[in-house]
C-alpha positions in Angstrom: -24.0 -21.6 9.8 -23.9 -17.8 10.2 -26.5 -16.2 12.4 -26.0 -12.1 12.7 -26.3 -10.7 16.6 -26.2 -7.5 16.4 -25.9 -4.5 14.0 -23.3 -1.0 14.8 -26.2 1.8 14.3 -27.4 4.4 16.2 -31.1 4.2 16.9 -33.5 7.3 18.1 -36.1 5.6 19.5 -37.7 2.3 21.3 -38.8 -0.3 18.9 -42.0 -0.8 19.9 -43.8 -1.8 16.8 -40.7 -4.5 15.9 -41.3 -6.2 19.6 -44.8 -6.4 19.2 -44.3 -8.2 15.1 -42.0 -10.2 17.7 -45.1 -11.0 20.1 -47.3 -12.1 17.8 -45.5 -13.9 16.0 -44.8 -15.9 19.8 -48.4 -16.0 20.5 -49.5 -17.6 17.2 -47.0 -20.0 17.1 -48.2 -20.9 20.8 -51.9 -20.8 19.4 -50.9 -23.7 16.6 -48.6 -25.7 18.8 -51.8 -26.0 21.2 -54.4 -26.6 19.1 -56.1 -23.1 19.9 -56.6 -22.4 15.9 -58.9 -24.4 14.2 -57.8 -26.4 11.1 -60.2 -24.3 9.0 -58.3 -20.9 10.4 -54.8 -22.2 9.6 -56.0 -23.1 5.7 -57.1 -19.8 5.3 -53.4 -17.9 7.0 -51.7 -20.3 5.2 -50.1 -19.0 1.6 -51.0 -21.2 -0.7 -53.3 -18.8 -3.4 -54.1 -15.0 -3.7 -56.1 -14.6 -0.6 -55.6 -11.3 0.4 -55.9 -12.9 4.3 -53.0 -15.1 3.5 -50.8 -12.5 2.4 -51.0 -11.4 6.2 -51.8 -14.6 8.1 -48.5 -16.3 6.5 -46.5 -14.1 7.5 -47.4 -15.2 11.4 -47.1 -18.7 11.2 -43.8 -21.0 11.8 -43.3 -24.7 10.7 -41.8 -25.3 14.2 -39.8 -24.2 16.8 -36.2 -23.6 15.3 -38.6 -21.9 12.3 -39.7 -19.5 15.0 -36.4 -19.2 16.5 -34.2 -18.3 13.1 -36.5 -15.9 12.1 -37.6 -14.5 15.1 -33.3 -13.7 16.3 -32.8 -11.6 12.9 -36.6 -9.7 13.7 -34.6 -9.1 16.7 -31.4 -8.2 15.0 -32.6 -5.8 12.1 -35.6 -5.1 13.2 -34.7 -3.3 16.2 -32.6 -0.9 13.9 -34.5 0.0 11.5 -37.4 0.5 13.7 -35.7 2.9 15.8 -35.1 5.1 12.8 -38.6 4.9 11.6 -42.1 6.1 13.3 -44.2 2.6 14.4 -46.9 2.9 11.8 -44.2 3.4 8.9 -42.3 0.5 9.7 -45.3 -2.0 10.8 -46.8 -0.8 7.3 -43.4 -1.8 5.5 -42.9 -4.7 6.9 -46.6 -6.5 5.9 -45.8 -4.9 2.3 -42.8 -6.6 1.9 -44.2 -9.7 3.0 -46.6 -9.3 0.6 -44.4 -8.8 -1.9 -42.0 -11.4 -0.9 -45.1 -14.1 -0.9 -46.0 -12.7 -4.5 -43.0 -13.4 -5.9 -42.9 -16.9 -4.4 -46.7 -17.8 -5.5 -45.9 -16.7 -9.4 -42.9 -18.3 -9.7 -42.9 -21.5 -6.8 -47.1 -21.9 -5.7 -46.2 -24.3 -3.1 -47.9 -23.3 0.1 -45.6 -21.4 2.5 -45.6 -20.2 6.1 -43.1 -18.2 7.8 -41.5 -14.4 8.3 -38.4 -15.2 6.4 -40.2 -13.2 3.2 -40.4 -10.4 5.6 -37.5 -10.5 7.6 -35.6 -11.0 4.0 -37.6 -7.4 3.1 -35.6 -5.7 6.4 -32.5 -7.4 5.2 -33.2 -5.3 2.2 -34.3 -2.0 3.7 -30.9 -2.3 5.7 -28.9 -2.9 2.7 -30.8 0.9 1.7 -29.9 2.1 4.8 -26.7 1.0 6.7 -24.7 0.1 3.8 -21.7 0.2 5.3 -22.5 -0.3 9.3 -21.2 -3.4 10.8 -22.7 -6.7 11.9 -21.6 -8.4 14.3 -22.2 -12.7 13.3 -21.7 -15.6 15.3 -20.6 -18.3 12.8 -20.1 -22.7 13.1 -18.2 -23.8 10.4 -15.9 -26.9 11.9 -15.5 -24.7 14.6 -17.5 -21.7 16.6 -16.6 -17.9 16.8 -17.6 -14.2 15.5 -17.1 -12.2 13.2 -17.7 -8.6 11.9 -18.5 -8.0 8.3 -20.1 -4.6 6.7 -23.9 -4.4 5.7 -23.7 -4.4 2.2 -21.7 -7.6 2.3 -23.6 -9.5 4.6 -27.1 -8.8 2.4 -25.9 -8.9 -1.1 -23.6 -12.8 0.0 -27.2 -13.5 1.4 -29.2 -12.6 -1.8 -26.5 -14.3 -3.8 -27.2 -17.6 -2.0 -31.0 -17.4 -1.8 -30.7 -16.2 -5.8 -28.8 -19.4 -6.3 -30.9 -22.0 -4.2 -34.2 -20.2 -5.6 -32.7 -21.5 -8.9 -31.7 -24.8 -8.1 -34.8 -25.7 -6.8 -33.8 -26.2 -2.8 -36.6 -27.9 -1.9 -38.1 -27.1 1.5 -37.2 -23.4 1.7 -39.0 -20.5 0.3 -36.2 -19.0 -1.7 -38.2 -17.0 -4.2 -39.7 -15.2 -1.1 -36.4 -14.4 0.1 -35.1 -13.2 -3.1 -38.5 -11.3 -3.6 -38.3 -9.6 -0.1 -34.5 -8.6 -0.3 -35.6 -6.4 -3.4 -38.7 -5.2 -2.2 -37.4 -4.0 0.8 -34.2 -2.4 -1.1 -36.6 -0.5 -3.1 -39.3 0.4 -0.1 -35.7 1.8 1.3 -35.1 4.0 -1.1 -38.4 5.2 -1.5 -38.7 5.8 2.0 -35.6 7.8 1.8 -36.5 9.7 -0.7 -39.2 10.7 1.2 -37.8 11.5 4.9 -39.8 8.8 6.6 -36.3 7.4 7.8 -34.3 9.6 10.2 -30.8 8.8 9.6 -28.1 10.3 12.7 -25.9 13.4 11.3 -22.9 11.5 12.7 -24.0 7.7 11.2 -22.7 6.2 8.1 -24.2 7.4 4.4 -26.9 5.5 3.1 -27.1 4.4 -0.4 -29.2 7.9 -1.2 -25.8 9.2 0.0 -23.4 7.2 -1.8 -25.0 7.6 -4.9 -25.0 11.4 -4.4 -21.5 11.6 -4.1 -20.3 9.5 -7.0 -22.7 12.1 -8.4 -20.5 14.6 -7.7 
């Protein structure tokens, strides 16, 4: 088990919009576990056709507790960064798209229903991949035994893709791999895009982004 705790970036602002994806996340898993959403409510947020409701509402809902927890600890993690490079609306506004992209991908190729932020959180995984190639994360890790480790960006997402790649195509049942796989690459190419277009405001002094690294082989 590897679970990332932090990320080596410099940040320019409060992450507002990522702790409030955070709260409401909380409150509607709160609102299921008590019964304060109707049956008919939750068929109609869960993924399970083309819905354009569901493409939002899925991203809200967790199977359980340890669901909620996973995902909600790398929100945390990358979403913390990459909002404090990026204005609220921008990164509220790329976050639902990837989801949405991320649930595409998983309805065309899987159809099963699905609930969860991992599509999402898989799409920041991407975007940081764009980002903060090369910036460090720090991971706790349990394999026979506990401790941490540090690991660069690009080798933490691209290991991770790998292994949802490979699960998607073996069929893992109980996990939404094609919406992992399907938010990784949206939220690479968002990323870019957003690059591209100055919506992300990258330190003078912080490590080159992939715009950057492509630029220089250029050269």
């Amino acid at each position: 088990m590897i679970i990332p705790y932090r990320v080596g970036t410099l940040t320019m602002r409060s992450p507002w919009a990522n702790l409030a994806l955070i709260a409401v996340n909380v409150v509607m898993f709160m609102l299921t576990a008590s019964g304060g959403l109707s049956e008919d409510i939750l068929d109609r947020l869960v993924l399970s056709d083309w819905s354009p409701l569901s493409f939002i509402g899925y991203q809200f809902l967790h199977a359980g507790i340890f669901h909620l927890a996973g995902n909600m600890i790398l929100l945390w993690v990358f979403g913390n960064a990459l909002n404090g490079i990026m204005h609220d609306l921008d990164f509220v506004l790329a976050y639902l798209a990837m989801g949405i992209l991320a649930g595409a991908l998983h309805l065309i190729v899987d159809g099963a229903p699905v609930v969860g932020a991992s599509g999402a959180i898989s799409g920041l995984m991407g975007l940081y991949l764009a980002v903060y190639p090369k910036n460090e994360v720090s991971c706790f890790y349990w394999i026979l035994r506990f401790g941490t480790f540090d690991i660069k960006g690009y080798l933490l997402v691209i290991g991770w893709f790998a292994w949802d790649l490979i699960s998607a195509l073996r069929h893992i049942p109980g996990i939404a791999c094609w919406a992992h796989v399907g938010g990784t690459l949206a939220g690479f190419f968002i990323g870019v895009l957003l690059l591209k277009l100055g919506r992300i405001h990258i330190g003078d002094y912080d490590n080159p982004t992939v715009l950057d690294l492509m630029s220089r082989q250029r050269e």
